[in-house]
Structure formats: structure tokens, C-alpha cells
C-alpha positions in Angstrom: 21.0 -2.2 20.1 18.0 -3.5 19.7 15.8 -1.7 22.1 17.4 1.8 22.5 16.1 4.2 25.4 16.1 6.6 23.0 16.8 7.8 19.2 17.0 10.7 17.3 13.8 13.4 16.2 15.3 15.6 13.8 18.0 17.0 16.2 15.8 16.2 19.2 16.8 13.3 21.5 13.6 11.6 22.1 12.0 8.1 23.6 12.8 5.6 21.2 8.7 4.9 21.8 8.0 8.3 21.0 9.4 8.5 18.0 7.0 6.8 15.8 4.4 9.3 17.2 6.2 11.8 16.5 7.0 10.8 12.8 3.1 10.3 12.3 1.9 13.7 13.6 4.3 14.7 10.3 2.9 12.7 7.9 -0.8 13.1 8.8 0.4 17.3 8.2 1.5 17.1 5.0 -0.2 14.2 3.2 -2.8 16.0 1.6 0.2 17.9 0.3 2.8 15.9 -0.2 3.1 15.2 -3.7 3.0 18.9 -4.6 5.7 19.4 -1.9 7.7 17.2 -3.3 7.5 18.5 -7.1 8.7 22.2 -5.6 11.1 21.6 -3.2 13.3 19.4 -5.9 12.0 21.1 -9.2 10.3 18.2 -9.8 14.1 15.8 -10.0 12.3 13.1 -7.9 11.0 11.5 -10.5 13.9 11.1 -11.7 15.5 10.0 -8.8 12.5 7.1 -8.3 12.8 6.1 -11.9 16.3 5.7 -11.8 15.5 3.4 -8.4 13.5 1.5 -10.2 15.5 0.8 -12.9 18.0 -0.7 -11.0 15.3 -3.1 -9.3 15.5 -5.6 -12.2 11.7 -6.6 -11.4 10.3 -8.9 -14.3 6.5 -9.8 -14.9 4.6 -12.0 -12.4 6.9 -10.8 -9.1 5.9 -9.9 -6.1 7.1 -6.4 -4.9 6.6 -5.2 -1.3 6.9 -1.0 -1.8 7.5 -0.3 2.0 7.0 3.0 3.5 5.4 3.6 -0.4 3.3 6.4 1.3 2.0 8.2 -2.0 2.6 5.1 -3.8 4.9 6.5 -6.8 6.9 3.9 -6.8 4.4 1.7 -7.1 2.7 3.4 -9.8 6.4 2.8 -11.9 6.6 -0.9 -10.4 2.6 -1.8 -11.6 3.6 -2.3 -15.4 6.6 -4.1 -14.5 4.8 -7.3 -12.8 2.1 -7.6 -15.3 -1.2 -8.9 -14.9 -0.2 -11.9 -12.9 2.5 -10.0 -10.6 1.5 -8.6 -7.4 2.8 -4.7 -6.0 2.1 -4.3 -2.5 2.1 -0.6 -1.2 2.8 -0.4 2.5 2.7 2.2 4.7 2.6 2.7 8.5 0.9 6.0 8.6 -3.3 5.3 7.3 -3.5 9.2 6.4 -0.7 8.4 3.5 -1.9 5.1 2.1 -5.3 5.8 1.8 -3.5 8.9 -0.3 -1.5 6.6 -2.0 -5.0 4.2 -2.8 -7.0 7.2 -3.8 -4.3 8.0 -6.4 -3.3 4.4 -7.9 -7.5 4.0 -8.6 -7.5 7.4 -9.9 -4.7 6.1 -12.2 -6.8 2.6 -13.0 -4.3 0.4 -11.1 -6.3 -2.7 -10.0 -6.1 -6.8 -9.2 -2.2 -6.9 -9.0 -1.8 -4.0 -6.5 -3.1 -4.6 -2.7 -2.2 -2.1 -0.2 -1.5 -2.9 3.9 -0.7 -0.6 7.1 2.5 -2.4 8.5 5.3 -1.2 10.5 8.6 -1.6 8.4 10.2 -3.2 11.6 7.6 -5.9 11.9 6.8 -7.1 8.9 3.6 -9.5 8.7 5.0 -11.3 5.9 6.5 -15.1 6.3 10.2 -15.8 5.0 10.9 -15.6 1.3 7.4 -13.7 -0.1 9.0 -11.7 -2.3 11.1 -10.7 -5.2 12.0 -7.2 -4.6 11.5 -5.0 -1.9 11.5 -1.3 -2.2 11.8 2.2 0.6 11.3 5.6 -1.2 12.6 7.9 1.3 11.3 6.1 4.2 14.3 4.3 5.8 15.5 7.8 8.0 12.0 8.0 9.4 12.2 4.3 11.2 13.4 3.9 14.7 15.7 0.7 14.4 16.3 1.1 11.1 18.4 -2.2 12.1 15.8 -4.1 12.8 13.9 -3.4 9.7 16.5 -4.0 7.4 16.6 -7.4 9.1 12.7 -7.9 8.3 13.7 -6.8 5.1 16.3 -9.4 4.2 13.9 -12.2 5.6 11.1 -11.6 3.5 13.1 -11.5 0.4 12.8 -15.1 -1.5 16.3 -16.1 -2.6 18.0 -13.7 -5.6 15.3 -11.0 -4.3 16.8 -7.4 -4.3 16.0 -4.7 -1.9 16.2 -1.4 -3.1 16.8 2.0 -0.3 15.8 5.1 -2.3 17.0 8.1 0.6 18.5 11.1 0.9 21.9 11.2 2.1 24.9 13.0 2.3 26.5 15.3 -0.4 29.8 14.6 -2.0 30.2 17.0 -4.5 32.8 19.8 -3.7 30.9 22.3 -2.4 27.7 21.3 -2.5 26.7 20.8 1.2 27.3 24.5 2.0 24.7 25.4 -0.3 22.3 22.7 0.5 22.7 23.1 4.5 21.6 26.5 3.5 18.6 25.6 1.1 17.4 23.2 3.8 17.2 25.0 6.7 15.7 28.5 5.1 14.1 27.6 2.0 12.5 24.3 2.8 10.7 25.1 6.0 9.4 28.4 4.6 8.0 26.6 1.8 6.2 24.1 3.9 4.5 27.2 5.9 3.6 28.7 2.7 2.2 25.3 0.4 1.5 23.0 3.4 0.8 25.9 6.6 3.9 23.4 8.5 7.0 25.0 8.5 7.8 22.4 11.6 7.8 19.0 9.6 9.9 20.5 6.7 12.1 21.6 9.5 12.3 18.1 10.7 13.2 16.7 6.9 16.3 18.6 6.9 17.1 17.6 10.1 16.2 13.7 9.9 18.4 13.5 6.7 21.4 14.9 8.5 21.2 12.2 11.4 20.5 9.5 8.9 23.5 7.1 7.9 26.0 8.3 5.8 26.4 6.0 2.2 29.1 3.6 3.3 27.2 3.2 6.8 24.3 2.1 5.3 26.3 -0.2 2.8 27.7 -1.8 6.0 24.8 -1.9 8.1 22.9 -3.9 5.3 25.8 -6.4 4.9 25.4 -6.6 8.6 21.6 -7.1 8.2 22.3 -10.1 5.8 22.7 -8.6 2.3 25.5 -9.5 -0.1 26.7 -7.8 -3.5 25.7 -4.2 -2.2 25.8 -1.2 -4.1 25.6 2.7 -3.6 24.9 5.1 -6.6 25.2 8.4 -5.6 22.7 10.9 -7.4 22.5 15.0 -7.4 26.1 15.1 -5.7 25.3 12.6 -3.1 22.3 14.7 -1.5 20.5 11.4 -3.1 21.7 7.8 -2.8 20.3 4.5 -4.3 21.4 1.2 -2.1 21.2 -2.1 -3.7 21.4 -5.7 -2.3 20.9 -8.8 -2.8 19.7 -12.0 -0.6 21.3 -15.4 -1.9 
């Protein structure tokens, strides 16, 4: 429904207004650590995980690509050589704390005149219909209150033949696996966010967020509901990774 009452913290059943609040006091924790995080608590396999997403985004030179909910921007960074000189990446985030991270680190990196970078809710795009070619969300899909809604937004802004691609954690399929990973989670994880980042809390709500999120197929069908067509999962690491694709025709 469009306007829910409430929604899901973590585990915690909050007020669907709340939440957003809630999601920033997380990121404005952890950004000044996030990247480092991110290298230890998957021995570094999310880079391979984002390269893999980005393979699959078939972007050519002189696109446009928004990266939504880019945060740190390292998809963009992969994306940047891919539009060229006359193609535009736009890194989006709705937290400030985490794109003027991802900023500082694209300049550090020499990225300039095709990258632009805009606070914007992924619900409410500020976008007219059809402005890009490819749309991207690294990990950023679970943390959005009607994830509905923005997959809607998301469809819309797509130009005709534009792909969006969902980079998220999601549910494990390998035999055997989710034992193990309930218990890496829910010990290792938020111990390791005390220790690096001094906030075991927000690695506490990671593990939880990615249990309440959509399993695969429910996101498959929630993005044909949203409008998309030809949509694909690719399962990485067992499923505790997924990459959804789909197209707007």
C-alpha cells in the first residue's frame, strides 16, 4: 500500500515516517567508515560482487546513468569509464554525510565533467520521464520505505531499452549456508562495527534489514509489478548476494 502506517526497522516495527530517520542516524555513523567496513566484513568480495553488477548493465559511451542510493560512489567510480567523456554518471544519495563521502572520493580519484552528484530521495525522483539509460542501487533498495514506490520512479525515469540494475543482499540458497551466515551476522558483524566503526547498533540493523528485505523471486515479481519486463536474478556467494535485472520497453 502506498502509504503504510508503519514498516519494518531491522526487526523493529516502526512509523513508516520514522523510518527514514532512523536509516539516516545509521549512515551519518558509519560513513566515515564505511568503505573499510565493507572490505572486512566480506574479505574484500564486494568488489566483486559490484563488478559483476556492472557488467551486466550493458552501459555504452555517451549514456546517462543515475547510481541511486550510490552512497560511497563505487559503482560509479566502475560506471565513469564506461560513458566516456560525453556520457553523464549521476551519484545520488539521500543521506548528505555519504555523498559528500562519495564526492570527496571520486575527486580524489580525478573523476570530473561527466559525473554530477544530487541528494534525492529514491522514492521521489526529481528527474522527468525517460532521462536515462541505466539506472543502478548498490545495496540500497532494503533501506527504502516503499520500496514500491521507488521501483516505480525507477521504471519512469528509464528512457525506452534502459536497464535498471538492484545490487542487494538477499537470501541464501546454498545447502547450508544460512545457518552459518545467521550466525556470522548476528555475532561477528556487530562486534566488528563496535570495534572499526565504535557502532555495534547499525551493524546490528544490517543483518536484520537484509532478513526483512524481499526474498529473490519477490523482488522479481514486484519489479514486473513496478513495470519492468525481461527480468533476471543472478544469485552470487550462495544467494546471500543477488543481482536483479530489468528492462523498460
Amino acid at each position: 500500500m502506498d502509504h503504510p502506517e508503519t514498516t519494518h526497522f531491522g526487526y523493529q516495527t516502526v512509523n513508516a515516517t520514522e523510518k527514514a530517520r532512523k536509516v539516516a542516524g545509521v549512515f551519518d555513523s558509519v560513513a566515515d567508515k564505511y568503505d573499510l567496513m565493507n572490505d572486512l566484513m566480506s574479505f574484500g568480495v564486494h568488489r566483486l560482487w559490484k563488478r559483476f553488477a556492472v557488467s551486466l548493465s550493458g552501459v555504452r559511451p555517451g549514456e546517462r546513468v543515475l547510481d541511486l542510493a550510490g552512497g560511497t560512489g563505487d559503482l560509479s567510480a566502475r560506471l565513469l569509464p564506461l560513458v566516456g567523456p560525453k556520457g553523464l554518471v549521476v551519484l545520488s544519495d539521500i543521506n548528505a554525510r555519504m555523498l559528500s563521502e562519495g564526492c570527496r572520493r571520486l575527486t580524489d580519484q580525478g573523476a570530473v565533467g561527466n559525473i554530477a552528484y544530487v541528494q534525492i530521495d529514491a522514492e521521489q525522483l526529481p528527474f522527468p520521464d525517460s532521462t536515462f539509460d541505466c539506472m543502478t542501487i548498490g545495496f540500497g533498495l532494503r533501506n527504502v520505505t516503499r520500496k514500491e514506490r521507488a521501483l516505480a520512479d525507477m521504471y519512469r525515469v528509464l528512457k525506452p531499452g534502459g536497464r535498471a540494475i538492484i545490487l542487494e543482499f538477499s537470501h541464501p540458497i546454498a545447502p547450508g549456508l544460512k545457518s552459518a551466515y545467521d550466525l556470522y551476522s548476528f555475532t561477528v558483524l556487530p562486534t566488528l562495527g563496535q570495534w572499526v566503526a565504535g557502532d555495534a547498533a547499525s551493524y546490528r540493523y544490517l543483518a536484520e534489514s537484509i532478513r526483512m528485505h524481499p526474498n529473490q523471486q519477490t523482488l522479481l515479481q514486484m519489479m514486473e509489478v513496478a513495470g519492468f519486463e525481461r527480468c533476471q536474478c543472478f544469485n552470487l556467494t550462495g544467494g546471500i548476494v543477488a543481482v536483479h535485472r530489468g528492462y523498460k520497453f
